[in-house]
C-alpha positions as CSV (number, residue, x, y, z in Angstrom):
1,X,7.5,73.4,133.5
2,X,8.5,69.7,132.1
3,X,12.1,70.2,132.6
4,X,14.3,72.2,135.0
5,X,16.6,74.6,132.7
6,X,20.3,74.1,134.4
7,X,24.4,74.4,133.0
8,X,26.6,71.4,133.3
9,X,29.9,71.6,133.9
10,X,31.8,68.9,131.9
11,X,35.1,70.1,131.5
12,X,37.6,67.1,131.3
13,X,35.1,65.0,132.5
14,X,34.2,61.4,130.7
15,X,30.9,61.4,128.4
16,X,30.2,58.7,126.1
17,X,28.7,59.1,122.4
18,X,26.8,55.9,121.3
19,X,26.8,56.5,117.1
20,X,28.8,57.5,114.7
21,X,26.0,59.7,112.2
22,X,25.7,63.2,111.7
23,X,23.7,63.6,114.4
24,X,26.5,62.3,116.7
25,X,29.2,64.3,114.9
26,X,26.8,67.7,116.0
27,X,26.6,66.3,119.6
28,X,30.4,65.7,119.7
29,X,30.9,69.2,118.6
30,X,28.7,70.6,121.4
31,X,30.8,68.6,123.6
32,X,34.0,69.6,122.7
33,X,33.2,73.3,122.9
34,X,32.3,72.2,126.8
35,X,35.7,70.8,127.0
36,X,34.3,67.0,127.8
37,X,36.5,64.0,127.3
38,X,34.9,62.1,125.1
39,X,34.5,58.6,124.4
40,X,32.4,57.1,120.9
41,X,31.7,53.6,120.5
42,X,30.8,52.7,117.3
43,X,31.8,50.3,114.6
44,X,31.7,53.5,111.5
45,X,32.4,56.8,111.8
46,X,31.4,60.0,109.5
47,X,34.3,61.5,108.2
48,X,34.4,64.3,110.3
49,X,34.1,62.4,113.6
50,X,37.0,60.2,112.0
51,X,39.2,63.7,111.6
52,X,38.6,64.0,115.6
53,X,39.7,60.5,116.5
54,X,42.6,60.4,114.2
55,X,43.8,64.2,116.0
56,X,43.0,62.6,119.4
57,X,40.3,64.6,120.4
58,X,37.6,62.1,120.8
59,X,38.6,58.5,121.8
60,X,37.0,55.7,119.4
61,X,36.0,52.4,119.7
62,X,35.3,50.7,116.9
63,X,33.1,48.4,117.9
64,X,29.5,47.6,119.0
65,X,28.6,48.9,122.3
66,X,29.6,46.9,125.3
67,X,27.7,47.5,128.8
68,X,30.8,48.1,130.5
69,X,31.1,51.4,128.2
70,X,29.0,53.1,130.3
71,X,31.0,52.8,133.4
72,X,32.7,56.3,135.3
73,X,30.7,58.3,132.8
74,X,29.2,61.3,133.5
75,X,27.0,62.1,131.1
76,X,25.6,60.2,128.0
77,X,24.1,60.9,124.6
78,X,23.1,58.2,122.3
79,X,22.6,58.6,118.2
80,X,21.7,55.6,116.4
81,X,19.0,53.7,114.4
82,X,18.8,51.0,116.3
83,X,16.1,50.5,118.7
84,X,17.3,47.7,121.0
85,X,20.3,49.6,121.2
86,X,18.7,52.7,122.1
87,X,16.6,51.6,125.1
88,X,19.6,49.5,126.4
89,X,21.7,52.4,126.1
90,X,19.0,54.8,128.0
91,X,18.1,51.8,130.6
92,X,22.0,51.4,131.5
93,X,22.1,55.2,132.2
94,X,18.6,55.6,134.4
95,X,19.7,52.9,136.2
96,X,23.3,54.5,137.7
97,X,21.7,58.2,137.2
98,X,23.7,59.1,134.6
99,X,21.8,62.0,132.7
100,X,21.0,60.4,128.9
101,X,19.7,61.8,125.8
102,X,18.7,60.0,122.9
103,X,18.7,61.7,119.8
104,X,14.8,62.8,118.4
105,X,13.0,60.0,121.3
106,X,12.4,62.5,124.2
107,X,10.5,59.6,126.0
108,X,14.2,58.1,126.7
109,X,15.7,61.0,127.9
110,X,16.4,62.4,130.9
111,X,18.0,65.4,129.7
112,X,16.9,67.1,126.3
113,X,19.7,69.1,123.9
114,X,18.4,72.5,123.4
115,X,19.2,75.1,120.6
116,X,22.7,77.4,122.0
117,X,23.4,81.0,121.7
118,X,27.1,80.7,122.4
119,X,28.2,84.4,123.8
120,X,30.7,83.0,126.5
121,X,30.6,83.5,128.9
122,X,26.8,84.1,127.9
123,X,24.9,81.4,127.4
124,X,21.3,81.1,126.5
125,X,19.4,77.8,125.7
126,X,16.0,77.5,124.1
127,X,14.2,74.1,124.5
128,X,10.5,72.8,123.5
129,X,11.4,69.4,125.4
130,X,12.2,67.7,122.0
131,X,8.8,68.1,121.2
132,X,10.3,70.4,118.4
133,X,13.9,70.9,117.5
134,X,13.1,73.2,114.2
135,X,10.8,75.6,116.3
136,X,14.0,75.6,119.0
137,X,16.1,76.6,116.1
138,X,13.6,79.4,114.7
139,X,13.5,80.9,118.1
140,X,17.4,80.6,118.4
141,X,18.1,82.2,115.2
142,X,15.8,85.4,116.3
143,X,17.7,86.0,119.5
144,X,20.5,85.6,118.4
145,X,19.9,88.5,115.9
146,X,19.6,90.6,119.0
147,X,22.2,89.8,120.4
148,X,25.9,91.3,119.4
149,X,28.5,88.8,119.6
150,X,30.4,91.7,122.2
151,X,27.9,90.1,125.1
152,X,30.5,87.7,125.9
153,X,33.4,89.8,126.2
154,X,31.4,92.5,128.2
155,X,29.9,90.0,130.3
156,X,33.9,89.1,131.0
157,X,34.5,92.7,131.6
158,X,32.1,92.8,134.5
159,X,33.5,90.0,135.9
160,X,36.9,91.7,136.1
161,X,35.1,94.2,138.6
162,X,33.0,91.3,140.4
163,X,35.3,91.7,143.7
164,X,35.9,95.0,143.5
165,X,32.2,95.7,143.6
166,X,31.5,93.4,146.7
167,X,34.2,94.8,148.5
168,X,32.9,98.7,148.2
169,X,29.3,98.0,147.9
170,X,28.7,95.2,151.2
171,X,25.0,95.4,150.4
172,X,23.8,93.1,148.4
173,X,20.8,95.6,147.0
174,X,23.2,98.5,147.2
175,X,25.5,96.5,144.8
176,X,22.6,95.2,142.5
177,X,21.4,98.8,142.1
178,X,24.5,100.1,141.3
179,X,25.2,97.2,138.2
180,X,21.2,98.6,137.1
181,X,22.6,102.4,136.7
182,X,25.9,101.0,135.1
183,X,24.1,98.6,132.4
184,X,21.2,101.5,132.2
185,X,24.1,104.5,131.6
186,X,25.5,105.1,127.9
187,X,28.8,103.2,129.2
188,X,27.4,99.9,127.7
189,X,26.5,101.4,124.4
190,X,30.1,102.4,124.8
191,X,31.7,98.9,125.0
192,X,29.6,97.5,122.5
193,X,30.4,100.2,119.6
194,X,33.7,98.6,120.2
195,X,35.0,101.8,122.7
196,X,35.7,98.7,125.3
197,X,38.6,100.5,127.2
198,X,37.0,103.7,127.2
199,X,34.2,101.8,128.6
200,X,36.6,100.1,131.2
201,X,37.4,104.0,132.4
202,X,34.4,104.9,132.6
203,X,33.4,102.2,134.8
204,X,36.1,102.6,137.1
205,X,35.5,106.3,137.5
206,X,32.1,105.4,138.6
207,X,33.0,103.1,141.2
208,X,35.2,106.5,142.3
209,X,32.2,108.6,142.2
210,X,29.5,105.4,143.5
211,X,27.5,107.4,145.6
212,X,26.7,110.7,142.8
213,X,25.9,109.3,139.6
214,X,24.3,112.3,138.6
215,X,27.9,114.2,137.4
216,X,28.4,111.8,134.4
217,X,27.9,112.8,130.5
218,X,25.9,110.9,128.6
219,X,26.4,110.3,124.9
220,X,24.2,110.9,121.5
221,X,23.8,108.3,119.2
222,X,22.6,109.9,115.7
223,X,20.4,106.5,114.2
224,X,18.9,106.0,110.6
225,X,15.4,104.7,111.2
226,X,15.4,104.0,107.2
227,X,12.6,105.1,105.1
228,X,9.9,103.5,106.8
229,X,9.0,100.3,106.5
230,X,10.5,99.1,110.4
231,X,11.9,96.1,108.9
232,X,14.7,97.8,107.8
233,X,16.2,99.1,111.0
234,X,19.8,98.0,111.4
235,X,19.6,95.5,114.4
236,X,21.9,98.5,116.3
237,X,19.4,100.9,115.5
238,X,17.0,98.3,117.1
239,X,19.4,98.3,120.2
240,X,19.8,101.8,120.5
241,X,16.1,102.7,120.6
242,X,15.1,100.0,122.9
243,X,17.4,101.3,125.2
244,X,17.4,104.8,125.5
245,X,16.3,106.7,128.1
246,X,15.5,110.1,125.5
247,X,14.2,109.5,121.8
248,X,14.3,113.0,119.9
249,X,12.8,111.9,116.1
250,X,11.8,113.7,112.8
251,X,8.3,113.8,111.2
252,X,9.4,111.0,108.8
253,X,10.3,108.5,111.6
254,X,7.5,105.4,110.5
255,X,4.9,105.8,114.4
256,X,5.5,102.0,115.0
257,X,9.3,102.5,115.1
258,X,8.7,104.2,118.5
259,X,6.9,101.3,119.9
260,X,10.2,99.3,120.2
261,X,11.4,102.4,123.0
262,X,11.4,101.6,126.9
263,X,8.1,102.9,128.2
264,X,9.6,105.3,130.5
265,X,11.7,106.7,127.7
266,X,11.0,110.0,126.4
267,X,9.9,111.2,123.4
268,X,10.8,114.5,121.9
269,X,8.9,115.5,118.5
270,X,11.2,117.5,116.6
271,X,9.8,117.5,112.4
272,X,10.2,119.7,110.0
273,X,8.4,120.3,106.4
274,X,9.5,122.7,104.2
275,X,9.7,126.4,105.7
276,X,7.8,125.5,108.7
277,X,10.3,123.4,111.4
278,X,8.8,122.6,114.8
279,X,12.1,123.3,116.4
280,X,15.1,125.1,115.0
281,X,18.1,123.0,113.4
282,X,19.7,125.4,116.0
283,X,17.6,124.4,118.8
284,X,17.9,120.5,118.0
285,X,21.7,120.6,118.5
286,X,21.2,122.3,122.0
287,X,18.7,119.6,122.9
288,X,21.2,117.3,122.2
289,X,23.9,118.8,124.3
290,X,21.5,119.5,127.1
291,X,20.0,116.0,127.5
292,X,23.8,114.3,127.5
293,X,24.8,116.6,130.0
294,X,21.7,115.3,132.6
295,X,23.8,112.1,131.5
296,X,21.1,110.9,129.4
297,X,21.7,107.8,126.8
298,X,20.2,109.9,123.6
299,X,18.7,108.3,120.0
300,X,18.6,111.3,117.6
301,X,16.1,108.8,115.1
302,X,16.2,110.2,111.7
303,X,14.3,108.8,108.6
304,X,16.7,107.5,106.2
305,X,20.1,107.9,107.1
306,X,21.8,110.6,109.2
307,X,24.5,111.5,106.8
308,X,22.4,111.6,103.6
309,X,20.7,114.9,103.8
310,X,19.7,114.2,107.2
311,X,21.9,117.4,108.9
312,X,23.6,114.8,110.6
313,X,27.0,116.2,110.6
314,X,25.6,119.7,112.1
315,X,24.6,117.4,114.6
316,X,28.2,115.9,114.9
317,X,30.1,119.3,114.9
318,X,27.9,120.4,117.8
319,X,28.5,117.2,119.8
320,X,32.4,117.5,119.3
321,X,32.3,121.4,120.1
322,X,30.6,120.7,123.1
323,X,33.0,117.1,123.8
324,X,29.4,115.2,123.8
325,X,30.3,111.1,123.2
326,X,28.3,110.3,119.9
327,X,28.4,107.4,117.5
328,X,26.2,107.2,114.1
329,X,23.9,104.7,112.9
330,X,23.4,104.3,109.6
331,X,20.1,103.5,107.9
332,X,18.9,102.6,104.4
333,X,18.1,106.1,103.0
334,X,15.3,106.7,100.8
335,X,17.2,106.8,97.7
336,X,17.8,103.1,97.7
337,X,15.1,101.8,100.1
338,X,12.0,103.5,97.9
339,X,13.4,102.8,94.4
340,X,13.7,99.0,95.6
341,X,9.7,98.7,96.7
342,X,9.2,100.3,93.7
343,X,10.7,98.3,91.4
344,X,13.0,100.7,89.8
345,X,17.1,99.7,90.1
346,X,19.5,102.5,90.9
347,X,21.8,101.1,88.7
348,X,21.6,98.4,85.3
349,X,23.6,97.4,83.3
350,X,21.7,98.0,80.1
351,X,20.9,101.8,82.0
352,X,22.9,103.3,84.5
353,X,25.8,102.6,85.4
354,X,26.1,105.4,88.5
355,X,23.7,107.2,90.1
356,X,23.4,110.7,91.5
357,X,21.7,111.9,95.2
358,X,20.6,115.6,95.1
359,X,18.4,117.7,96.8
360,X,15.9,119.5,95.5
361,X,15.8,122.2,98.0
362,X,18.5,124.0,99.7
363,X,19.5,125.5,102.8
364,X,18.6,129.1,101.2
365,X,15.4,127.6,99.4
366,X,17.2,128.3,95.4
367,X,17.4,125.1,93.6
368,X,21.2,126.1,91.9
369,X,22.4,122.9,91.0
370,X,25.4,121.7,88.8
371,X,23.0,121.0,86.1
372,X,25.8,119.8,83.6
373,X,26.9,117.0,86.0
374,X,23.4,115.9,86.5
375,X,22.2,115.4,82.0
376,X,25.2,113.4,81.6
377,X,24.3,110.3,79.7
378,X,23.6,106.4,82.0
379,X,23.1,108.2,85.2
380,X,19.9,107.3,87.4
381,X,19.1,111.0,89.5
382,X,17.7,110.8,92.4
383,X,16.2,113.9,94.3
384,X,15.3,114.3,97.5
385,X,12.2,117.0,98.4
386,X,12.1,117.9,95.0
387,X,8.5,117.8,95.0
388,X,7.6,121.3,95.9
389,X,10.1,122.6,93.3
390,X,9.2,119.6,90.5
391,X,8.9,121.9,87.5
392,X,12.2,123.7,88.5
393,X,14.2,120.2,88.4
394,X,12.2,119.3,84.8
395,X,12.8,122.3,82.9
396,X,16.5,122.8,84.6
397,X,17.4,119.8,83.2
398,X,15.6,120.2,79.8
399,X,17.1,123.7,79.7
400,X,20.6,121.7,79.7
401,X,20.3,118.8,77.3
402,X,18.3,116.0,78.6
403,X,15.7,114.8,76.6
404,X,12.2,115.8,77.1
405,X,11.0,111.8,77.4
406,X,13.6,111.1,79.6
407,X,11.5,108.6,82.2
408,X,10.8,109.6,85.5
409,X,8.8,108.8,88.7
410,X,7.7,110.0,91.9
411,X,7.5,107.5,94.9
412,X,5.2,108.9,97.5
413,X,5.5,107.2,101.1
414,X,7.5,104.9,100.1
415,X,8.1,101.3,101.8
416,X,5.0,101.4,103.5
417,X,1.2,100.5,102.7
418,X,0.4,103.7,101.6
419,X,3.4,104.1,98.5
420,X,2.5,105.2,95.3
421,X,4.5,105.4,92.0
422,X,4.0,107.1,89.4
423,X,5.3,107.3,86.1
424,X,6.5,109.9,83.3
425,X,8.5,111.7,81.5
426,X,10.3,114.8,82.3
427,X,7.2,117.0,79.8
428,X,4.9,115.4,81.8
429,X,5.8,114.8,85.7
430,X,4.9,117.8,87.2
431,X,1.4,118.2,85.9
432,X,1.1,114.5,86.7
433,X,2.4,115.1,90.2
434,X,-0.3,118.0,90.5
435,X,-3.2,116.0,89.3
436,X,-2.4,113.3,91.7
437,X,-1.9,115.5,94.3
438,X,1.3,114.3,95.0
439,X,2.3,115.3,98.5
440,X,6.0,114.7,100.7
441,X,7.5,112.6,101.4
442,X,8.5,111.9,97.9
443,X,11.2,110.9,95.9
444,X,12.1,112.1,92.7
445,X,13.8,109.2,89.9
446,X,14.5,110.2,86.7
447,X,16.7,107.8,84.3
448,X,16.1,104.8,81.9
449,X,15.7,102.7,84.7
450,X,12.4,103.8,85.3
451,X,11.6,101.6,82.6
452,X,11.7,98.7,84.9
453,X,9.1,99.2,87.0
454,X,6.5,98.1,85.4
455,X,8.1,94.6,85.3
456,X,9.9,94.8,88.9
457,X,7.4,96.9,90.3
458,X,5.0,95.5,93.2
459,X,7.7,92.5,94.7
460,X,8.4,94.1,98.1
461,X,4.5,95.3,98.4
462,X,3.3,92.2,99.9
463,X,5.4,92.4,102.9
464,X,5.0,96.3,103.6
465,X,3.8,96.9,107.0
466,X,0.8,99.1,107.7
C-alpha cells in the first residue's frame, strides 16, 4: 500500500491554495465543501475563484507567494506552472509537516487528492497515487452508479440510534450482529424507496423486540429484469437482486441476471410457456405471501416489466389482501427494448405517430381483440406471444381493413446474441415464421416502421451480451 487512506477534518481550519487556474478553482471547491478557511495567493484569479473572494469565502492575495504564507497552515495544496515555485512551495511544507499536494507531480506530495463520492455523511475515496487521475475518475463514476444518493441520509438515520443501541446492546458483537440483521432485513429497502419514517418505525420496533427477530414481515419487491440483454436492468433492479435473501423468476429472466444474487440467496424457478406453467399464477402469489411472512426480503424478477403483461398487478392485489409491504420495479419491456436492437422505431414521424401493446394470447386462450382500434392508419402494433396464434393476428387484421402488404416482423430472443428479425408482410409472416421455425420468445411488429430496419437494423448488435 503506497499511501495510508485517512479523513481530515478541516473544518474552519487555515489551508492555503498556491494558484489561481482551474485546477485550483476544483481544489478550492473540495475545500469549501470541507468547510476549510481558505487562503489563495496568487497574482490572477479564474473568474470563478474571483466570485469566491469577492463573496468572502476564500481570502485572496494578490500577489506572488511569500514564505511567510505558509505559516499556522494546516494543510496545503499547490496549482501552478511554475516549477521553482512548486518545489519551494512543497519544500516549505515537508519541512514544518504540513501535509502538501501539488497538482499532477505526485513526487512532491505528501498527500494525493483522490476522486469523491460525496454521500455525507458517506464518504468514499478512490486513489491510484496520482499515478492516474482519469482511471480514479472511471472507477468513481461506476460506484457511484451503485450507489443511491439516500446513503447519506440513511447513514444519518443510524446515527440517530447510535446510543440507543450501545446502551441496550453492552456487547460489542451483540450490537454489531444486531446492525447485520437490520441492514440484511427489507427495512433498508424500505428507507431507500423513500418509506424513511416507515423505516424509522420499523427500526425502533425492532430494538423493542431485539432478542426475536423472527416475528417481522418481510416485503416483495415485483422487479423488471427487461428483455434480456443485463445491461438494461434499472440500477434498483441491480440493488434489489443483489440483496435479496429469496429470488423467485420467470423462464424469460436472461441466466446471467441471477449471477448478480447473494450466494446464499435462493432461487425459486417459477416459468411458464403457453398452456404448460411450472407453478400456478395462483401458487406464485402464495409463494409470495409465504416467504414475506418468514420475514424474507423477496425479488419477484420478471422479464420485461411487471406491469406490462407481466401479471404483475395479480401479484400486487395478493400482496395488499394479505398487507404484504411491496414496491415495483420497472423494466424496459420487450416492446421497446427488442424493436430498438432491431432497428425498427416504435414511433416516426414519417410512420407512426402512436403505437399499440396487445397480447396475442389471453387469459382464456381466444385471441378477441378490438380489431377496429388496432387497422387504424399511423399506428406501429406490437404483440406480445402472438407467435403461436400468428395467422390469427394476420388474417384478423386483414379481415378488418389493413392492407395485405402492411410490413411486419418477428424479433426472436431479442437483445441478446441469439435475436433474429425477420421481415414481411402481413400475406406472408406466418408461413415465414413457420419456415424459420420461429420459436418464443417473440415479438410481433407490424407498421410502416418496419421499413427501417434494414437501415437502423444491426446498431445495438455489437454490444449484446452472450
Amino acid at each position: 500500500m503506497d499511501y495510508l487512506p485517512v479523513f481530515l477534518d478541516i473544518k474552519n481550519q487555515p489551508c492555503l491554495v498556491v494558484g489561481g487556474d482551474d485546477d485550483a478553482e476544483s481544489k478550492v471547491n473540495l475545500l469549501l465543501k470541507a468547510g476549510a478557511k481558505i487562503k489563495l495567493v496568487s497574482p490572477e484569479l479564474k473568474l470563478g475563484l474571483a466570485r469566491l473572494a469577492e463573496t468572502g469565502k476564500i481570502k485572496h492575495c494578490d500577489r506572488a507567494f511569500n514564505d511567510e504564507d505558509i505559516e499556522g497552515c494546516k494543510l496545503v495544496i499547490v496549482a501552478s506552472d511554475d516549477n521553482i515555485l512548486r518545489e519551494k512551495v512543497a519544500r516549505l511544507a515537508r519541512d514544518r509537516n504540513i501535509p502538501v499536494n501539488v497538482v499532477d507531480y505526485p513526487r512532491l506530495c505528501t498527500f494525493t487528492m483522490p476522486s469523491i463520492i460525496d454521500r455525507s455523511p458517506v464518504l468514499i475515496a478512490v486513489s491510484t497515487g496520482g499515478t492516474s487521475p482519469t482511471l480514479a475518475r472511471i472507477i468513481r463514476s461506476k460506484l457511484e452508479a451503485m450507489l443511491p444518493q439516500a446513503y447519506g441520509r440513511l447513514a444519518s438515520l443510524v446515527n440517530e440510534f447510535r446510543e440507543k443501541s450501545k446502551s441496550l446492546n453492552s456487547d460489542r458483537d451483540e450490537n454489531r450482529r444486531f446492525w447485520n440483521r437490520i441492514f440484511a432485513s427489507p427495512i433498508i429497502e424500505l428507507f431507500l424507496s423513500g418509506n424513511e419514517k416507515a423505516a424509522k418505525d420499523q427500526i425502533n420496533k425492532e430494538f423493542e423486540n431485539r432478542q426475536d427477530m423472527k416475528g417481522s414481515v418481510g416485503q416483495v419487491c415485483l422487479v423488471g429484469a427487461g428483455p434480456g440483454d443485463p445491461d438494461l436492468l434499472t440500477l434498483r433492479a441491480l440493488r434489489l437482486i443483489q440483496n435479496a435473501d429469496t429470488i423467485v423468476y420467470d423462464r424469460l429472466v436472461f441466466p446471467s441476471i441471477l449471477d448478480y444474487a447473494r450466494r446464499d440467496a435462493e432461487l425459486i424457478y417459477v416459468g411458464k410457456k403457453s398452456a404448460q406453467h411450472t407453478v400456478p399464477q395462483d401458487g406464485i402469489n402464495q409463494t409470495l405471501v409465504n416467504l414475506a411472512k418468514e420475514g424474507k426480503m423477496v425479488v419477484r424478477l420478471k422479464g420485461g416489466d411487471p406491469f406490462i403483461f407481466g401479471r404483475g398487478g395479480e401479484e400486487v392485489e395478493m400482496l395488499i389482501k394479505e398487507g404484504i409491504s411491496y414496491q415495483v420495479v420497472p423494466g424496459v419491456t420487450a416492446a421497446s427494448g427488442c424493436s430498438t436492437y432491431a432497428g425498427i422505431p416504435l414511433t416516426h414521424r414519417d410512420y407512426a405517430q402512436s403505437c399499440t401493446l396487445v397480447t396475442g394470447h389471453l387469459k382464456d386462450g381466444s385471441i378477441d381483440l378490438n380489431w377496429n382500434c388496432l387497422v387504424n392508419p399511423n399506428q406501429t402494433i406490437v404483440f406480445y406471444m402472438g407467435v403461436a396464434n400468428i395467422e390469427k393476428v394476420c388474417q384478423g387484421l386483414i379481415n378488418h381493413g389493413m392492407r395485405s402488404d402492411m410490413p411486419a416482423a418477428v424479433v426472436q430472443k431479442g437483445t441478446t446474441r441469439n435475436q433474429k428479425v425477420i421481415t414481411g408482410n402481413l400475406s406472408n409472416l406466418p408461413e415465414i415464421v413457420r419456415s424459420n421455425d420461429v420459436k418464443p420468445p417473440s415479438l410481433i411488429i407490424i407498421g410502416e416502421v418496419v421499413k427501417l430496419h434494414e437501415k437502423l437494423g444491426g446498431s445495438n448488435l455489437d454490444r449484446i451480451v452472450t
